[in-house]
N, CA, C and O atoms as CSV, one atom per row, in Angstrom:
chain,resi,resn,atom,element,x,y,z
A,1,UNK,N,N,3.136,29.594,26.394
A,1,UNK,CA,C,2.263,29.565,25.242
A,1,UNK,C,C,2.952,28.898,24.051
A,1,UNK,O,O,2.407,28.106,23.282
A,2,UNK,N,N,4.486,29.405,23.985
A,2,UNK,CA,C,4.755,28.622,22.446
A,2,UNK,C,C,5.172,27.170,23.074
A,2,UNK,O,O,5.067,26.260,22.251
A,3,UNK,N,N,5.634,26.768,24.400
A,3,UNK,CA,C,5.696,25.520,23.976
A,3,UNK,C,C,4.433,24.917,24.343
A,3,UNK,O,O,4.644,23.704,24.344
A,4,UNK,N,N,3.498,25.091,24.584
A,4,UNK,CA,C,1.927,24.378,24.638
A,4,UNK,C,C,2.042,24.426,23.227
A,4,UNK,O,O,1.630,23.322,22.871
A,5,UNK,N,N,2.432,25.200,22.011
A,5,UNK,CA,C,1.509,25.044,21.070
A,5,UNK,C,C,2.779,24.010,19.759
A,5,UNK,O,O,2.378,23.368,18.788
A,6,UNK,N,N,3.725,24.112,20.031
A,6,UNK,CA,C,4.886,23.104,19.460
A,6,UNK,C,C,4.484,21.562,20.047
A,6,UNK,O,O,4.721,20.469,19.532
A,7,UNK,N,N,3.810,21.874,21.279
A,7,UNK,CA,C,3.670,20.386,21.801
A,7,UNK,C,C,2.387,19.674,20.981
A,7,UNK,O,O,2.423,18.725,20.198
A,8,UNK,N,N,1.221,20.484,21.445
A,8,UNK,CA,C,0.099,20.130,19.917
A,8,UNK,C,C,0.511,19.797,18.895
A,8,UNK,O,O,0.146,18.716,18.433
A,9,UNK,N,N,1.432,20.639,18.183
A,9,UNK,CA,C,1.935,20.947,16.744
A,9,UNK,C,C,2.527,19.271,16.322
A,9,UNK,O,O,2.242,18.538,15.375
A,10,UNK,N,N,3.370,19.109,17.384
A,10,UNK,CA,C,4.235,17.661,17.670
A,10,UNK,C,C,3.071,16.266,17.744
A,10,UNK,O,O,2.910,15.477,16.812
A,11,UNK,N,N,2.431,16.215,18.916
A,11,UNK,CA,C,1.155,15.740,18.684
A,11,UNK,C,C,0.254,15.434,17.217
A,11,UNK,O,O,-0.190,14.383,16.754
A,12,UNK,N,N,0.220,16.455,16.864
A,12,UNK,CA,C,-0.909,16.379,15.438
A,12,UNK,C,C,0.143,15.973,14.462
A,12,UNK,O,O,-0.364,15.318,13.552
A,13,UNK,N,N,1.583,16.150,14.315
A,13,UNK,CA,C,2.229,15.380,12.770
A,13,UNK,C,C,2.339,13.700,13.608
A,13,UNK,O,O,2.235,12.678,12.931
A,14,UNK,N,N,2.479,13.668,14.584
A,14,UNK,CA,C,2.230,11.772,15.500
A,14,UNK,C,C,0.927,11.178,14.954
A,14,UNK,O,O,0.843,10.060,14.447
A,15,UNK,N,N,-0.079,12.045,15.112
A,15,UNK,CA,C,-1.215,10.844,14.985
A,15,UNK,C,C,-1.648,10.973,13.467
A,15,UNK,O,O,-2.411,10.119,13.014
A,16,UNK,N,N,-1.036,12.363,12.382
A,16,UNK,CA,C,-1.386,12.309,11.050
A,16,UNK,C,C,-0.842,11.347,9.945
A,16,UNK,O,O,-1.035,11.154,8.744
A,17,UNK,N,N,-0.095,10.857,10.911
A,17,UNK,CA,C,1.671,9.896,10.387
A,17,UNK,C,C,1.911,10.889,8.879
A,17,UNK,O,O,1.550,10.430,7.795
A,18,UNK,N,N,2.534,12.228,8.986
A,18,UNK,CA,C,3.363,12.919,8.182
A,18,UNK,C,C,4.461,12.181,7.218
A,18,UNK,O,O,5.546,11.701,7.544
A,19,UNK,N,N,3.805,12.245,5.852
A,19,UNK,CA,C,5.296,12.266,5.423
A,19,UNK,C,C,6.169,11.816,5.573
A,19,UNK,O,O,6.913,12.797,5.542
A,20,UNK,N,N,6.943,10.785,5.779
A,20,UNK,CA,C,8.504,11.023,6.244
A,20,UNK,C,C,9.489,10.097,5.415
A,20,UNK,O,O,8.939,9.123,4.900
A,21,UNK,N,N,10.590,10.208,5.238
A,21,UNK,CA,C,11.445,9.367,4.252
A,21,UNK,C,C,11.460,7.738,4.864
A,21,UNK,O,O,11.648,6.767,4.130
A,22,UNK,N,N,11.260,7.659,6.125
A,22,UNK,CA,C,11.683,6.339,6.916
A,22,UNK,C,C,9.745,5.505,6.575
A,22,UNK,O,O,9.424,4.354,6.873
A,23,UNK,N,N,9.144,6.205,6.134
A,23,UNK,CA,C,7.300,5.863,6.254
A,23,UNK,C,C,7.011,5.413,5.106
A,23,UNK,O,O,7.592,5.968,4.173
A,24,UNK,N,N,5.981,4.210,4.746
A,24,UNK,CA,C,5.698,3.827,3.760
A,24,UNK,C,C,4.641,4.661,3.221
A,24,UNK,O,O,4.521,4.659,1.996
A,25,UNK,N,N,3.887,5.342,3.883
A,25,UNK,CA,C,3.045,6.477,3.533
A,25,UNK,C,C,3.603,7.500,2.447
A,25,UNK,O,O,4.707,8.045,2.479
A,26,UNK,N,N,2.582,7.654,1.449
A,26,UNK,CA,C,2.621,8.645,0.402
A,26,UNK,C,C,2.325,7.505,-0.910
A,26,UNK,O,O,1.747,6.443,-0.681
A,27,UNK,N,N,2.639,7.755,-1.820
A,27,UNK,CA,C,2.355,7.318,-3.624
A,27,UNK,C,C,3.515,7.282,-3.961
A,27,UNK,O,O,4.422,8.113,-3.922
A,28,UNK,N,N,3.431,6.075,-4.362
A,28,UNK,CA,C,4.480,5.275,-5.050
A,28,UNK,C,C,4.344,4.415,-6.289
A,28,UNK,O,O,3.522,3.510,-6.434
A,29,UNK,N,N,5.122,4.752,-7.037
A,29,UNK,CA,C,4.950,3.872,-8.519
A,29,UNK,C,C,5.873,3.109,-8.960
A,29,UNK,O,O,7.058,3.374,-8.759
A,30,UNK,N,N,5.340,1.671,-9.863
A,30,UNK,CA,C,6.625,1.105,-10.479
A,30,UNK,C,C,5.734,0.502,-11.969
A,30,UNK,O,O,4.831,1.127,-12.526
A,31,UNK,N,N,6.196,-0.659,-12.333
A,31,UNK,CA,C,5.675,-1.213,-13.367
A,31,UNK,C,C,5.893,-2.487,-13.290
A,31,UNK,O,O,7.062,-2.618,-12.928
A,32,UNK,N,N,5.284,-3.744,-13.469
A,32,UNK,CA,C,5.280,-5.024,-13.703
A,32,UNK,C,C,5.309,-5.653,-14.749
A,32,UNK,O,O,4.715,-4.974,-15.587
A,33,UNK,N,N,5.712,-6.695,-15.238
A,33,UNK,CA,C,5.859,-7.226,-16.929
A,33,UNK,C,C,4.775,-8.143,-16.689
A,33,UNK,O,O,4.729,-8.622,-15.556
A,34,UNK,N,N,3.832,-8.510,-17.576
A,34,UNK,CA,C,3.093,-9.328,-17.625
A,34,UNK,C,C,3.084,-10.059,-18.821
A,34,UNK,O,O,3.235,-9.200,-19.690
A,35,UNK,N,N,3.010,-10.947,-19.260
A,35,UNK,CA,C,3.060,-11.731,-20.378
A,35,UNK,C,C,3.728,-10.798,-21.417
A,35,UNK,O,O,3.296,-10.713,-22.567
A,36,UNK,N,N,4.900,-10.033,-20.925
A,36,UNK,CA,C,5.926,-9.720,-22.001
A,36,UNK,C,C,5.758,-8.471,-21.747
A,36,UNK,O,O,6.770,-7.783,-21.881
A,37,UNK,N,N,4.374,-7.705,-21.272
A,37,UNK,CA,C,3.680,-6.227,-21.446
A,37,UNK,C,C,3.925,-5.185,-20.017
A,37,UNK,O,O,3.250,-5.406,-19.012
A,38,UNK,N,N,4.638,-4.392,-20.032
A,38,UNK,CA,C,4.410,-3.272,-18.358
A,38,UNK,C,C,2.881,-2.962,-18.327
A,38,UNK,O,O,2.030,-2.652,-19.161
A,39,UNK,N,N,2.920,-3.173,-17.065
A,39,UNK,CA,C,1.823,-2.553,-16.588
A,39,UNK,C,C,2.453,-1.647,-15.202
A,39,UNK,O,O,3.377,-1.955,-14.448
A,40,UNK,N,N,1.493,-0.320,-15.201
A,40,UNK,CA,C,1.826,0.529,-14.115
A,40,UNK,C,C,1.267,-0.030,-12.752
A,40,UNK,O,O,0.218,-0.670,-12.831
A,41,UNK,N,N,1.750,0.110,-11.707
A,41,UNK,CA,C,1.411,-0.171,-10.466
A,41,UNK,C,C,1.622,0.878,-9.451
A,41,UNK,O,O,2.712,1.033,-8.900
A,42,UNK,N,N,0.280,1.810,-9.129
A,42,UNK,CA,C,0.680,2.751,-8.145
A,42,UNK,C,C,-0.177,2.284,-6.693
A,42,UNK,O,O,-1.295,1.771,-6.638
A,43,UNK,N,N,0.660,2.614,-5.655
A,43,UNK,CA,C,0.234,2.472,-4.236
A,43,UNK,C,C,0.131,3.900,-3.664
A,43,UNK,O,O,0.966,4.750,-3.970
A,44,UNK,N,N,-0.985,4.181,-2.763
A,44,UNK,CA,C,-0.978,5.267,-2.105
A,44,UNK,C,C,-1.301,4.624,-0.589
A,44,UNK,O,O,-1.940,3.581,-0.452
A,45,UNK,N,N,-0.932,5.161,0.175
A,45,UNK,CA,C,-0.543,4.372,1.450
A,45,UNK,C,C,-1.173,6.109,2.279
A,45,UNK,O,O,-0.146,6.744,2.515
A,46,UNK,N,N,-2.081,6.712,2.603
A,46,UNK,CA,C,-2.647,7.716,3.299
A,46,UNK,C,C,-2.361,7.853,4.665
A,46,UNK,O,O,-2.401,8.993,5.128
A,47,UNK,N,N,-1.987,6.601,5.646
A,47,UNK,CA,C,-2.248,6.437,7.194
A,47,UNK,C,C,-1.278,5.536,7.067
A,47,UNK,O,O,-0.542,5.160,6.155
A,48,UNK,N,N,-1.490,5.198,8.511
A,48,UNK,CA,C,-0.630,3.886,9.375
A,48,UNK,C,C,-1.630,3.749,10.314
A,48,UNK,O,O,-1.153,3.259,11.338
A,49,UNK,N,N,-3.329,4.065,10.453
A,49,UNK,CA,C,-4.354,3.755,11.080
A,49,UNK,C,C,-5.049,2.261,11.046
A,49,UNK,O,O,-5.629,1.652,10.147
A,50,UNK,N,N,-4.737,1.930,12.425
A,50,UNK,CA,C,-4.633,0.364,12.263
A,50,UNK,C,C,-6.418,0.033,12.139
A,50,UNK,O,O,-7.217,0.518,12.940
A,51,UNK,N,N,-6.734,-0.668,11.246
A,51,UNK,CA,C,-8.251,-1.235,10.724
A,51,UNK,C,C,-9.162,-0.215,10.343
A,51,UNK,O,O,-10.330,-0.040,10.691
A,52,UNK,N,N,-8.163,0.668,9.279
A,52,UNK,CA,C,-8.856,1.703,8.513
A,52,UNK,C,C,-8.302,1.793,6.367
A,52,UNK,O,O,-7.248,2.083,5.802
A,53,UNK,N,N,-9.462,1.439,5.946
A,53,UNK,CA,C,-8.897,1.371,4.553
A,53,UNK,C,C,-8.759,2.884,4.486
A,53,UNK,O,O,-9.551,3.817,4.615
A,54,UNK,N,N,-6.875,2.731,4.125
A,54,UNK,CA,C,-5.977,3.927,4.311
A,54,UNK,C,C,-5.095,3.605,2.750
A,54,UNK,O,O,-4.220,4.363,2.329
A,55,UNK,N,N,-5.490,2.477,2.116
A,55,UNK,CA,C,-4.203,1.841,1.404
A,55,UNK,C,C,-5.125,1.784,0.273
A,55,UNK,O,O,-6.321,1.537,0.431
A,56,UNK,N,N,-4.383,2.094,-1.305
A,56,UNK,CA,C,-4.989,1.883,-2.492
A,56,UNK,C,C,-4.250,1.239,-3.684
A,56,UNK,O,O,-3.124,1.719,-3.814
A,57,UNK,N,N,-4.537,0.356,-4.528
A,57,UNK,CA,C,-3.501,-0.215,-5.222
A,57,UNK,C,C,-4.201,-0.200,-6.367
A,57,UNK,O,O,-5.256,-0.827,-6.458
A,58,UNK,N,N,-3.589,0.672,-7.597
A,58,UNK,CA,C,-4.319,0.420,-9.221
A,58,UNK,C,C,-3.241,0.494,-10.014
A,58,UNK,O,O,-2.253,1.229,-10.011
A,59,UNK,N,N,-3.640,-0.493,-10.774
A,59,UNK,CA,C,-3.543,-0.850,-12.014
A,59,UNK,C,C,-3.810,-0.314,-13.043
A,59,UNK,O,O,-4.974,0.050,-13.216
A,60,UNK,N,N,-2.429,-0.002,-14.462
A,60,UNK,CA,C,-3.278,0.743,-15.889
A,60,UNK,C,C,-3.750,-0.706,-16.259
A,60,UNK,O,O,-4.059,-1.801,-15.788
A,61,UNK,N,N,-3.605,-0.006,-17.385
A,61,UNK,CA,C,-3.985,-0.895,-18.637
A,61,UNK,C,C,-3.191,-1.946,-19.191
A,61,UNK,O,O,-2.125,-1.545,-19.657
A,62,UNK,N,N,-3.400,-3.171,-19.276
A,62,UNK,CA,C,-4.654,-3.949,-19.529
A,62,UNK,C,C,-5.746,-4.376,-18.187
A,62,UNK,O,O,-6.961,-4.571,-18.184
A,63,UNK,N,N,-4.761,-4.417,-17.132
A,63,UNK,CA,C,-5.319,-4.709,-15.916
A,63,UNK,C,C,-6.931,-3.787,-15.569
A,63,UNK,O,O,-8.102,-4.161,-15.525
A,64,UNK,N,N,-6.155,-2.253,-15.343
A,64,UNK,CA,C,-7.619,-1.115,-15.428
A,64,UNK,C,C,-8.097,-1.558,-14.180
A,64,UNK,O,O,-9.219,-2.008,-14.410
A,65,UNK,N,N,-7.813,-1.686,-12.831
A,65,UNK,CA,C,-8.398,-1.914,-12.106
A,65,UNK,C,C,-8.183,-1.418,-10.958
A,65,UNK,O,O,-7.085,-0.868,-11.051
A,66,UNK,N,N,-8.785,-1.217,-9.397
A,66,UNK,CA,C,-8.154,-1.124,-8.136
A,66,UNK,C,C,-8.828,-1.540,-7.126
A,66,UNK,O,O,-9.902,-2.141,-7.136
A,67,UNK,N,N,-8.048,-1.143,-6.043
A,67,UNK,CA,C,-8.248,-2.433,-4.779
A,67,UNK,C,C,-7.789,-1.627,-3.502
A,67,UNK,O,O,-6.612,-1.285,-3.389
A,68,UNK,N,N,-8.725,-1.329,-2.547
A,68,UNK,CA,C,-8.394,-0.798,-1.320
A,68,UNK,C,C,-8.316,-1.992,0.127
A,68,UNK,O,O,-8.856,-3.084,0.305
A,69,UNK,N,N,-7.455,-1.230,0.905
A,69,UNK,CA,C,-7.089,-2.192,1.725
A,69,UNK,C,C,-6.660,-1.706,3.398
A,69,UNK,O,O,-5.670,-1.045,3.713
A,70,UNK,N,N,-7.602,-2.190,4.218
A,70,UNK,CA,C,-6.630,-1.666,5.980
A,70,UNK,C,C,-5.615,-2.033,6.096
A,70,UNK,O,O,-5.128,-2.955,5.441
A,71,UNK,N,N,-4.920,-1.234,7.179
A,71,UNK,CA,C,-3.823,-1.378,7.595
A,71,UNK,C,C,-4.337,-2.130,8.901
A,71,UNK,O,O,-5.158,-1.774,9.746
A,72,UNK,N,N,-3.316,-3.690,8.739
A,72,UNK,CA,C,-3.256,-4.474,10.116
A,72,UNK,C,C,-2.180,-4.189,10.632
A,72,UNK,O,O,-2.316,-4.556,11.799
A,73,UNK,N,N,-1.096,-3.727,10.507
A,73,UNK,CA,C,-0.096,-3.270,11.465
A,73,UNK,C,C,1.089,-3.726,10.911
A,73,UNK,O,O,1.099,-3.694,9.681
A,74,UNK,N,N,2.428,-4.282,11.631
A,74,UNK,CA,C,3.789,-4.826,10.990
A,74,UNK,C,C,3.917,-6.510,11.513
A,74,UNK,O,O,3.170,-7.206,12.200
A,75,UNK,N,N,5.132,-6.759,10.885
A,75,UNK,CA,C,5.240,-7.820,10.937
A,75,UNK,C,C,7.707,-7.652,10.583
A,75,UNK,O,O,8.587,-7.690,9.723
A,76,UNK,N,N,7.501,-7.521,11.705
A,76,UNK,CA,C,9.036,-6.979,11.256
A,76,UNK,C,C,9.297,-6.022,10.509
A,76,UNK,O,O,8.769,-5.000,10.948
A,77,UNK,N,N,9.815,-5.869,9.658
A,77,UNK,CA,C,9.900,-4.344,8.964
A,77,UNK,C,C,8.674,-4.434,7.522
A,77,UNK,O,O,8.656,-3.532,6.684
A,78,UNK,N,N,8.091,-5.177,7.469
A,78,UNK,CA,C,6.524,-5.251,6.783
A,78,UNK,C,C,5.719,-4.566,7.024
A,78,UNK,O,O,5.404,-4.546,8.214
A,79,UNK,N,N,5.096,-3.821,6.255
A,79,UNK,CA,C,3.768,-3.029,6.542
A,79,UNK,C,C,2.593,-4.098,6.140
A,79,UNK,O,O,2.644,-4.347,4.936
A,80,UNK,N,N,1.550,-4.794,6.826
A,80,UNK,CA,C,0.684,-5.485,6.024
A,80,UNK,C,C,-0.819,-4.887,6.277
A,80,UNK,O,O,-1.534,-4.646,7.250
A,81,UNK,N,N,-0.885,-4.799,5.070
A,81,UNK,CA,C,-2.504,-4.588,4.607
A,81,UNK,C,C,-3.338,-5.047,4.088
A,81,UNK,O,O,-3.098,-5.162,2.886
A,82,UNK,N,N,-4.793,-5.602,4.534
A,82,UNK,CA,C,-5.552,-6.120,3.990
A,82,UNK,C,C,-6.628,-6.255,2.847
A,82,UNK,O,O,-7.262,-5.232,3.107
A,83,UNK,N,N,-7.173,-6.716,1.935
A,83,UNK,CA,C,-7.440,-6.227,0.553
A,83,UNK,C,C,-8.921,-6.432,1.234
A,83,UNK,O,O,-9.336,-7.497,1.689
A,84,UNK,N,N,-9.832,-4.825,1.199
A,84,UNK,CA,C,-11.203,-4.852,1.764
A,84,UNK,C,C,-12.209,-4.714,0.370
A,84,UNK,O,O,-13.074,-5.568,0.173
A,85,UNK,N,N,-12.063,-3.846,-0.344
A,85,UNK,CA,C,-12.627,-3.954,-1.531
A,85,UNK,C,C,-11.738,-4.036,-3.274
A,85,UNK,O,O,-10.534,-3.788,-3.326
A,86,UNK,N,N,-12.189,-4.245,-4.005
A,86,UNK,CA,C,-11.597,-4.679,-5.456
A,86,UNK,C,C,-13.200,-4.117,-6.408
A,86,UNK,O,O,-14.408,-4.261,-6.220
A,87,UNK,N,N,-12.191,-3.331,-7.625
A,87,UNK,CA,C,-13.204,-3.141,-9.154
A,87,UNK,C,C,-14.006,-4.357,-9.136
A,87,UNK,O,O,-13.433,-5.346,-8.678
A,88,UNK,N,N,-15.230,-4.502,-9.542
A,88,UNK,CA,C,-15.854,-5.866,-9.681
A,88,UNK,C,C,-15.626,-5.895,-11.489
A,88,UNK,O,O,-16.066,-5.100,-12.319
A,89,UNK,N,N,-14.842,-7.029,-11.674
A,89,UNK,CA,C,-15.256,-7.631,-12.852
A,89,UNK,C,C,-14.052,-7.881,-13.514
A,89,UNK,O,O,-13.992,-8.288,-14.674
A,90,UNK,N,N,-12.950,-7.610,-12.692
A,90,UNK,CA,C,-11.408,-7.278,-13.076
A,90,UNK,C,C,-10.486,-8.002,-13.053
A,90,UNK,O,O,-10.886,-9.122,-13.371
A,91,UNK,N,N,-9.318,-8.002,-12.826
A,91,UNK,CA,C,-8.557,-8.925,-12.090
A,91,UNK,C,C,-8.389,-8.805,-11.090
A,91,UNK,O,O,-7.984,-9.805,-10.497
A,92,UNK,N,N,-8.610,-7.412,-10.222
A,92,UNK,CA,C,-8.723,-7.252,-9.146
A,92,UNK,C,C,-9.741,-7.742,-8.054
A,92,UNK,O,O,-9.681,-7.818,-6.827
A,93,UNK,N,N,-10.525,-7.988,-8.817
A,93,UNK,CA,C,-11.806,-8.688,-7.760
A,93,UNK,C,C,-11.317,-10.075,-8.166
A,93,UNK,O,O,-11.569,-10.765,-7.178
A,94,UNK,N,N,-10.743,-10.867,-9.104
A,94,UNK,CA,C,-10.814,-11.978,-8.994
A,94,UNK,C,C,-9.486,-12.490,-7.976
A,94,UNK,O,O,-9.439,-13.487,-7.255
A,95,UNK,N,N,-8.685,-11.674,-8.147
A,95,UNK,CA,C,-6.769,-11.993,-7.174
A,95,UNK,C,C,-7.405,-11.164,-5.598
A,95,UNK,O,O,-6.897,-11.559,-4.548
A,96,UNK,N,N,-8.058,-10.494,-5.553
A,96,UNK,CA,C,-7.826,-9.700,-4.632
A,96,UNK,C,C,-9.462,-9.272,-3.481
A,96,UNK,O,O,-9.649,-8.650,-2.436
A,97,UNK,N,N,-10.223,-9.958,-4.355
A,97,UNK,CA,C,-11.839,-9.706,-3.501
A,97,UNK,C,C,-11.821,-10.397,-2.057
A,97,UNK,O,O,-11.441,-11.567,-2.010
A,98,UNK,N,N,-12.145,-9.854,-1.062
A,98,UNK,CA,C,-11.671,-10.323,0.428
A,98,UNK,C,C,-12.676,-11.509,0.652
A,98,UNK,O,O,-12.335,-12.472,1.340
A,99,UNK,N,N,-14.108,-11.424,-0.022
A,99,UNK,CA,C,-15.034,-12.356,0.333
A,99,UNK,C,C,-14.804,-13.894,0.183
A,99,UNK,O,O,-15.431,-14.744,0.815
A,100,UNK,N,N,-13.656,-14.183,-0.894
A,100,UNK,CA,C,-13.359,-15.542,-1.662
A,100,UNK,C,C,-11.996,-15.866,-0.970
A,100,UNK,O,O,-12.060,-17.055,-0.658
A,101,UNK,N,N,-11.290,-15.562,-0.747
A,101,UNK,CA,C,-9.723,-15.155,-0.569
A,101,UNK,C,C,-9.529,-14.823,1.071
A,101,UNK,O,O,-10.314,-15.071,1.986
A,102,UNK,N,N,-8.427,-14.281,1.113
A,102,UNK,CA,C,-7.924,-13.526,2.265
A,102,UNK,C,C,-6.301,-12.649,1.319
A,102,UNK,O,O,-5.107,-12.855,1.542
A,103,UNK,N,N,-6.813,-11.895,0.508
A,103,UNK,CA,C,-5.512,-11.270,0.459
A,103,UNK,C,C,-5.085,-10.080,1.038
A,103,UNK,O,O,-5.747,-9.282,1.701
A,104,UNK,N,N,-3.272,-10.018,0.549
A,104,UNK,CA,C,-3.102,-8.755,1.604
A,104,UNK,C,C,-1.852,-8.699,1.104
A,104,UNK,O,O,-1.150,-9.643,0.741
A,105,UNK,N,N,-1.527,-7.173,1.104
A,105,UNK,CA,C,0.124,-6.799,0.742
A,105,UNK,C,C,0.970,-6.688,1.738
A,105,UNK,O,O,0.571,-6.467,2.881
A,106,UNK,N,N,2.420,-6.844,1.393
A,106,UNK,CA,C,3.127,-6.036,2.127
A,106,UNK,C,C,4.250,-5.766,1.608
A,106,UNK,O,O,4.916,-6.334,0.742
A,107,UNK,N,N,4.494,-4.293,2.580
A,107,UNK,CA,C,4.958,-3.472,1.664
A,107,UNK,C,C,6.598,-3.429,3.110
A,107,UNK,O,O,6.657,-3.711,4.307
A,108,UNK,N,N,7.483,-2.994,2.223
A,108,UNK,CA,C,8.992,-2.587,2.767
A,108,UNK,C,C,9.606,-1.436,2.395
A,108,UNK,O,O,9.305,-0.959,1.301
A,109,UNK,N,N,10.368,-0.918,3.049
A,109,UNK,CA,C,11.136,0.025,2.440
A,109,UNK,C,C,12.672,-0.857,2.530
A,109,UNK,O,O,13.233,-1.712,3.216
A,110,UNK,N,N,12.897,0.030,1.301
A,110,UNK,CA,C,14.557,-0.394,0.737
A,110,UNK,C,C,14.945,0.343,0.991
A,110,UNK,O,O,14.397,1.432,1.157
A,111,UNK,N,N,16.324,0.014,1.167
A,111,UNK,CA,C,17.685,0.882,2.153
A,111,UNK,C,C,17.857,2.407,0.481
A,111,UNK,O,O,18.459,3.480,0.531
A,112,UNK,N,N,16.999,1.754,-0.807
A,112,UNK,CA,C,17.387,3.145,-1.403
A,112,UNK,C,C,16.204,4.136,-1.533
A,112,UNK,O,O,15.987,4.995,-2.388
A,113,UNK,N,N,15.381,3.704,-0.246
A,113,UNK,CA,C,13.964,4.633,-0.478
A,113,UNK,C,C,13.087,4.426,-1.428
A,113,UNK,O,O,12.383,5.279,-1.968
A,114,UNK,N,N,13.121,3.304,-1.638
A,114,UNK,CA,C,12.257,2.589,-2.504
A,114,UNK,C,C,11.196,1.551,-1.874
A,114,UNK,O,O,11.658,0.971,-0.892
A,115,UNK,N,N,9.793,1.163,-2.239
A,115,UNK,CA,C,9.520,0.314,-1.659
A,115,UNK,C,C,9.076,-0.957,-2.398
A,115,UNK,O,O,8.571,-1.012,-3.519
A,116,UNK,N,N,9.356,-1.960,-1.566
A,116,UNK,CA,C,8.830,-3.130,-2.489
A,116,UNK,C,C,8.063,-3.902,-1.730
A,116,UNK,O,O,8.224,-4.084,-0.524
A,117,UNK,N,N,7.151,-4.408,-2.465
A,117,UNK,CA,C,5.844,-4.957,-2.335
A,117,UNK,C,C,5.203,-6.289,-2.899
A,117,UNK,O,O,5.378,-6.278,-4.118
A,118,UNK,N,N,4.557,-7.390,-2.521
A,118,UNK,CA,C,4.450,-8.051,-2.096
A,118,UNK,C,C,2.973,-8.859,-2.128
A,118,UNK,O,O,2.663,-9.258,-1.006
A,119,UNK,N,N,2.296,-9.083,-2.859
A,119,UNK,CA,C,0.546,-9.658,-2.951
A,119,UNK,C,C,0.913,-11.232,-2.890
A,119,UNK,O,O,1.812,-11.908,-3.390
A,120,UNK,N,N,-0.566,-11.603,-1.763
A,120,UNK,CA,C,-0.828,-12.812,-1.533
A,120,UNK,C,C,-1.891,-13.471,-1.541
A,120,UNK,O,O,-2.780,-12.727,-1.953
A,121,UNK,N,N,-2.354,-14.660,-1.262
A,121,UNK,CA,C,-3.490,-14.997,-1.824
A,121,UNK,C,C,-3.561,-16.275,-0.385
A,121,UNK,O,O,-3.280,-17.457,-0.583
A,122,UNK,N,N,-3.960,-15.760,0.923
A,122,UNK,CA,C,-3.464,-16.407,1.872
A,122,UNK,C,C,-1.883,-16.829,2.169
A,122,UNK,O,O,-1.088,-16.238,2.900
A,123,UNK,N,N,-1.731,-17.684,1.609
A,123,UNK,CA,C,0.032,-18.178,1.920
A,123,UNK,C,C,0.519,-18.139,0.330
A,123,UNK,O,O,1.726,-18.270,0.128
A,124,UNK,N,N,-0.163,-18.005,-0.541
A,124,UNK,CA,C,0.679,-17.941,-2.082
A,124,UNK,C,C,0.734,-16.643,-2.496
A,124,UNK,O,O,-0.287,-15.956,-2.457
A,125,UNK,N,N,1.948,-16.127,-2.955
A,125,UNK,CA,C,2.513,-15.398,-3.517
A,125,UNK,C,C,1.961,-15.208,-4.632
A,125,UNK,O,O,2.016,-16.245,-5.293
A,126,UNK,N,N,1.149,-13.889,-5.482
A,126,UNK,CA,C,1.023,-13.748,-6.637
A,126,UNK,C,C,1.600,-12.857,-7.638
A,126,UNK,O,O,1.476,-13.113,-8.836
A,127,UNK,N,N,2.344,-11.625,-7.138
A,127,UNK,CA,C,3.509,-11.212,-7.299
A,127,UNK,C,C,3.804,-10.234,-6.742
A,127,UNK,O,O,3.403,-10.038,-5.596
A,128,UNK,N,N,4.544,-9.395,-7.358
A,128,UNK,CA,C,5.479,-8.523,-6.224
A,128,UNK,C,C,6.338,-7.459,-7.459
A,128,UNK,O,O,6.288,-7.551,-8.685
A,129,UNK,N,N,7.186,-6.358,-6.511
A,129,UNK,CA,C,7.820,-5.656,-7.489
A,129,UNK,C,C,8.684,-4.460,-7.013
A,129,UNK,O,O,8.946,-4.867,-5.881
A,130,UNK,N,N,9.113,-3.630,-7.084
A,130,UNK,CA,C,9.551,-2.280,-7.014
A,130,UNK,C,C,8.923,-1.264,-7.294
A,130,UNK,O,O,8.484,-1.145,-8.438
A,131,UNK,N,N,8.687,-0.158,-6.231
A,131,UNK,CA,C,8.043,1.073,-6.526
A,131,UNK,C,C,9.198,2.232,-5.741
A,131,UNK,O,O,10.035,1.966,-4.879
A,132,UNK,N,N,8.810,3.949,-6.563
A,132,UNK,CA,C,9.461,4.777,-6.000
A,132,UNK,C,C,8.397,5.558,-5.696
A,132,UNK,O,O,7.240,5.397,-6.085
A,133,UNK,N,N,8.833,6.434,-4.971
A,133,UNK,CA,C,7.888,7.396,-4.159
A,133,UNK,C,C,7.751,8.758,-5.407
A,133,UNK,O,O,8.585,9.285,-6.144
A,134,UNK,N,N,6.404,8.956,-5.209
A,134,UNK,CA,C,6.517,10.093,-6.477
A,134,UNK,C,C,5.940,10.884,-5.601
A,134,UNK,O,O,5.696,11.907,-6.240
A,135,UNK,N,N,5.431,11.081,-4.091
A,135,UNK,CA,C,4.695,11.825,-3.912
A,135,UNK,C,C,4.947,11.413,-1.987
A,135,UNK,O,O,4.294,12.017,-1.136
């Protein structure tokens, strides 16, 4: 009985993708300079469920915006995700609306548990940055 139920137990943190220090999963924050100004940048990363918007990316202020996105899977130690919806009217719908575009992040972990991240606009780079895990 207890190991039938450690084996479930084992099972269900596998397919919930738990937590874990080595996982890009959980909320993470950093800040970006923009024409001289920080702006906050938080990611919440929910899953590792491949072609499920699991991934969220917002922006404070001035930006004020956000942008959800599936997970397509890796690419070497890359997490990449695809940008499925964006705020309409933002900068986020204009860098990041899937209908015009093809964008998509990706995200890494750093050897100090940090992750850094990565926006594209098909093959161009639009920027990128440092985040820590707050959550």
């Amino acid at each position: 009985m207890k190991k039938s139920f450690y084996l479930l137990f084992l099972m269900l943190l596998v397919t919930q993708n738990v937590f874990s220090a080595d996982s890009v999963v959980g909320t993470w924050r950093g800040s970006i300079l923009v024409d001289g100004l920080p702006i906050v940048v938080t990611i919440t990363v929910d899953s590792l469920a491949l072609d499920e918007n699991v991934m969220t990316l917002k922006y404070g202020r001035p930006r004020k915006c956000q942008a959800t996105a599936e997970y397509g899977g890796t690419n070497g130690q890359e997490q990449i995700f695809y940008f499925s919806t964006a705020f309409i009217n933002t900068w986020c719908e204009v860098h990041l609306r899937p209908y015009k575009k093809q964008p998509l992040i990706k995200l890494k972990l750093t050897e100090s548990g940090k992750i850094s991240y990565e926006l594209f606009d098909k093959s161009k780079r639009l920027e990128g940055g440092i985040a820590e895990r707050i959550k």
